[in-house]
VEXLODO-429310 format. One line per field, with one value per residue (C-alpha): x, y, z; residue number from 1. Coordinates in nm, 4 decimals, padded with zeros to 6 digits, m for minus. Each point is the difference from the previous one (the first is absolute). Layout:
<pts>
x: (X, ...) .
y: (Y, ...) .
z: (Z, ...) .
drenmar: (NUM, ...) .
</pts>
This chain:
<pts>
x: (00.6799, 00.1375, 00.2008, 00.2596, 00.0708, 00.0507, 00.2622, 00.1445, 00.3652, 00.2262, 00.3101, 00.3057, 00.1856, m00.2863, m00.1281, m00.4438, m00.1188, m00.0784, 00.3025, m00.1523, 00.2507, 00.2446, m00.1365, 00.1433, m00.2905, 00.0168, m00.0948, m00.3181, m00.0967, 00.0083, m00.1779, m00.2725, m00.0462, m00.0504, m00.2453, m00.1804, m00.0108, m00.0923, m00.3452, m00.1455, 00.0880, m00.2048, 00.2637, m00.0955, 00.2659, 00.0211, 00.3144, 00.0871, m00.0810, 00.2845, 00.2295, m00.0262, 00.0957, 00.2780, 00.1366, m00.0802, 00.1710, 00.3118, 00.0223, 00.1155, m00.1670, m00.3862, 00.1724, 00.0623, m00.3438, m00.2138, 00.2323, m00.1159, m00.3215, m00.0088, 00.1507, m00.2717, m00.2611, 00.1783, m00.0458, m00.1902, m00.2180, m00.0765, m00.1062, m00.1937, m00.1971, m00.0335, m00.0865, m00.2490, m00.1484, m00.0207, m00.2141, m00.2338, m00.0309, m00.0710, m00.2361, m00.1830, 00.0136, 00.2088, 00.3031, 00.0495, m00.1661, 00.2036, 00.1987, 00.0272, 00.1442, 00.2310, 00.1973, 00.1932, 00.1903, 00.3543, 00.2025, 00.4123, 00.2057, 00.2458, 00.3243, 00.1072, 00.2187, m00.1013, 00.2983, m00.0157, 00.1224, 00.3472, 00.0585, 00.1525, m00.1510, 00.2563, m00.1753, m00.3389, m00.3086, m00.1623, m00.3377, m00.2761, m00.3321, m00.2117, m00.2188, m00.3004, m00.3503, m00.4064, m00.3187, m00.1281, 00.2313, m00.0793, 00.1418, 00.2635, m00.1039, 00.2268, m00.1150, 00.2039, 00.1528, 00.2521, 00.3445, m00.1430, m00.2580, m00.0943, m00.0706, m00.1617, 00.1314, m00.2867, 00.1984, m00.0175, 00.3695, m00.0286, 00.2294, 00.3379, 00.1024, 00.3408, 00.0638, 00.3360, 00.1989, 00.1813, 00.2936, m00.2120, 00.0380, m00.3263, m00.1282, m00.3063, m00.2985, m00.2972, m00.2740, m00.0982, m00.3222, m00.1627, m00.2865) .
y: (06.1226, 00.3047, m00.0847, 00.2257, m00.1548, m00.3298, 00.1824, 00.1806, m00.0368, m00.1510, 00.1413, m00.1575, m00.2581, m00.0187, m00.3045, m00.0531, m00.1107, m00.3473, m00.0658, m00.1559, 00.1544, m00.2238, m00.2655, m00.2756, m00.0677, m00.3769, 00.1077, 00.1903, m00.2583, m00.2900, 00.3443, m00.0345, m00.3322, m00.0598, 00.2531, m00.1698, m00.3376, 00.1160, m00.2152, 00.3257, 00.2313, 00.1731, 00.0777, m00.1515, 00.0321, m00.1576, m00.0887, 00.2497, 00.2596, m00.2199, 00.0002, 00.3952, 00.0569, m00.2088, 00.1672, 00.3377, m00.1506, 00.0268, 00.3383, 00.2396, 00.2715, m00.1603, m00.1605, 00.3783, 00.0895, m00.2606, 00.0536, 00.3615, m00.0968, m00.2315, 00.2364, 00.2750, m00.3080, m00.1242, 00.3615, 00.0817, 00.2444, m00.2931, m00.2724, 00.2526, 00.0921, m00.3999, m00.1154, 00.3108, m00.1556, m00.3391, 00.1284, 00.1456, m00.2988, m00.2183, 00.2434, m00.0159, m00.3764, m00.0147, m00.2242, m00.2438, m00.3027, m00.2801, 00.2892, 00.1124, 00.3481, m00.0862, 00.2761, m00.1738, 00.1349, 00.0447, m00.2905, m00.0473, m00.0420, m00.3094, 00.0641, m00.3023, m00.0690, m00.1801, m00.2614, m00.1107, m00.4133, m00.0326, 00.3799, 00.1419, 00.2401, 00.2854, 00.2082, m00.2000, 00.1990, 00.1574, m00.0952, 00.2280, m00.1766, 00.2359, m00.1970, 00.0997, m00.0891, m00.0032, m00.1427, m00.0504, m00.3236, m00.3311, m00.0656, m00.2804, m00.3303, m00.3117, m00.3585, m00.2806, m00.2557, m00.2708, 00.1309, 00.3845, 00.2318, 00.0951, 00.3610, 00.2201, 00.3846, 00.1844, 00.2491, 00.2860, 00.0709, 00.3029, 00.0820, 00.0438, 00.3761, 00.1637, 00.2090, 00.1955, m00.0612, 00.1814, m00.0009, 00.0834, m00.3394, m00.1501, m00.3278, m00.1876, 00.0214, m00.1862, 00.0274, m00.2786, 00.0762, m00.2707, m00.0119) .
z: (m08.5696, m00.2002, m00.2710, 00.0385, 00.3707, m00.1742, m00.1992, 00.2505, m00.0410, 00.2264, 00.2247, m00.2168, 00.2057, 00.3011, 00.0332, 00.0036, 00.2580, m00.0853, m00.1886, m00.2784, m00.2430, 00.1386, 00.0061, m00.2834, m00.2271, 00.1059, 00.3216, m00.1803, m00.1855, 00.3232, 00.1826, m00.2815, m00.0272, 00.3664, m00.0142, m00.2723, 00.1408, 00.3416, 00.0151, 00.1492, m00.2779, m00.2045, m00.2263, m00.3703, m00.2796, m00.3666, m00.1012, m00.2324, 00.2913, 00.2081, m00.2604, m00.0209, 00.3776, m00.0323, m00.2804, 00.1847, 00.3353, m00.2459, m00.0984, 00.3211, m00.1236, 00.0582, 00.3446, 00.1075, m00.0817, 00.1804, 00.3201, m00.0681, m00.0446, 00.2799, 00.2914, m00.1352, 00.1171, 00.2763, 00.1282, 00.3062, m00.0915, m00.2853, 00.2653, 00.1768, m00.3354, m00.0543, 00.3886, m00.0302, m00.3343, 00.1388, 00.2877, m00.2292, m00.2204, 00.3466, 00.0913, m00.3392, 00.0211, m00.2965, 00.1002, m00.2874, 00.0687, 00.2042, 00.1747, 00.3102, 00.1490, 00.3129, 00.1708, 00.2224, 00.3352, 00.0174, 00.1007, m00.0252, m00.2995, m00.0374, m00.2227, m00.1962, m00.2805, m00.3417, m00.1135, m00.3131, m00.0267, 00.1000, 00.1108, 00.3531, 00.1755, m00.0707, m00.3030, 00.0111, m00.0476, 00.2910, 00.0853, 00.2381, 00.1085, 00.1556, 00.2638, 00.0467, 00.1833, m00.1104, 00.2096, m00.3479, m00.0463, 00.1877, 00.2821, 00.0294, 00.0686, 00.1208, m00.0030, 00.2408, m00.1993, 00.0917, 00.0376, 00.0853, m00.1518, m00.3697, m00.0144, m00.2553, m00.0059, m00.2697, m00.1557, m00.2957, m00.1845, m00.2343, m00.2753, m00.0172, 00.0091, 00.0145, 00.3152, 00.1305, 00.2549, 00.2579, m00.2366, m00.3383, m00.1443, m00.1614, 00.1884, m00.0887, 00.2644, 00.0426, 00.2106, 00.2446, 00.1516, 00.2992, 00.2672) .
drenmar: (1, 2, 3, 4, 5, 6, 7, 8, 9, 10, 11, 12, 13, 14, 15, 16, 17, 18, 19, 20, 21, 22, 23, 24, 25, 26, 27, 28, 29, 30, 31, 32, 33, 34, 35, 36, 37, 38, 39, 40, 41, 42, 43, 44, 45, 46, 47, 48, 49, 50, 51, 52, 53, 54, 55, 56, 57, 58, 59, 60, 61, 62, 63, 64, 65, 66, 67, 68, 69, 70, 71, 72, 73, 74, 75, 76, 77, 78, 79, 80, 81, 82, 83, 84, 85, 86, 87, 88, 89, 90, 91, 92, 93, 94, 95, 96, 97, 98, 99, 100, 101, 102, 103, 104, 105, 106, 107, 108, 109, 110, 111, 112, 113, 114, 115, 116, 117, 118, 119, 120, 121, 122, 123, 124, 125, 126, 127, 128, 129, 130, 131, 132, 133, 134, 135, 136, 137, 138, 139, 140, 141, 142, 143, 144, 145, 146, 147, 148, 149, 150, 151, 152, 153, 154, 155, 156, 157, 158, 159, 160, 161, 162, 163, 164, 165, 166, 167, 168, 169, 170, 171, 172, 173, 174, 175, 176, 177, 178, 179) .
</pts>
């Protein structure tokens, strides 16, 4: 990516599109820590390389950046350049090894709200799962038991991402993809 796109600047007073420069720096560093501990993630920092986000997450000028930075990714003509790249890696036999390229068909999104302990629903964060649906999971399986059936629902949960709404609010999304 150029660098002068990165440093492109922005309209004053328009939000990005994912928000991130208003998002409290808390928020950023729970964001990156999740991400971190995810037992899928790939995502290997030292300490000292923690501590320097989290001192970044503090200064609004790098928060206005990486929401820059992150809407020029987050761009279409981005994800085409990256879905196009993953195809040729597939094709090449080059996905990393223990990974698997799904491209799942559209399903229904479920809107949700995330309370924090002792919180009402009025101001709560919003919450999109996209639900989706691959033949390359397992199908579900259910076993009788007493009292009803036990029932295993094989599942893949991507990353947390921040979407707009109808309204232009930022809301977390996740993808939920089944059989």
């Amino acid at each position: 990516m150029p660098l002068e796109t990165l440093n492109k600047p922005s309209k004053p007073g328009v939000a990005s599109e994912c928000g991130l420069e208003n998002m409290e720096p808390e928020a950023l560093d729970k964001a990156m820590d999740a991400a971190i501990n995810r037992k899928d993630s790939d995502l290997k920092l030292t300490e000292d390389e923690k501590e320097k986000f989290k001192r970044a997450f503090k200064d609004a000028e790098f928060r206005k950046m990486m929401a820059e930075y992150v809407d020029e990714i987050s761009d279409p003509k981005h994800r085409a350049e990256q879905n196009e790249y993953i195809r040729q890696m597939e094709a090449k036999g080059e996905v990393p090894k223990g990974k698997k390229v799904v491209r799942p068909t559209a399903g229904f999104v479920v809107k949700t709200k995330k309370l924090e302990e002792g919180s009402e629903i009025v101001g709560s964060d919003k919450v999109f799962i996209n639900v989706v649906a691959s033949t390359e999971l397992a199908e579900p399986t259910s076993k009788q038991e007493a009292g009803g059936s036990r029932w295993s629902l094989p599942h893949l949960l991507g990353p947390p991402r921040m979407e707009r709404d109808k309204k232009d609010a930022t809301a977390s999304t996740f993808d939920c993809c089944f059989h």
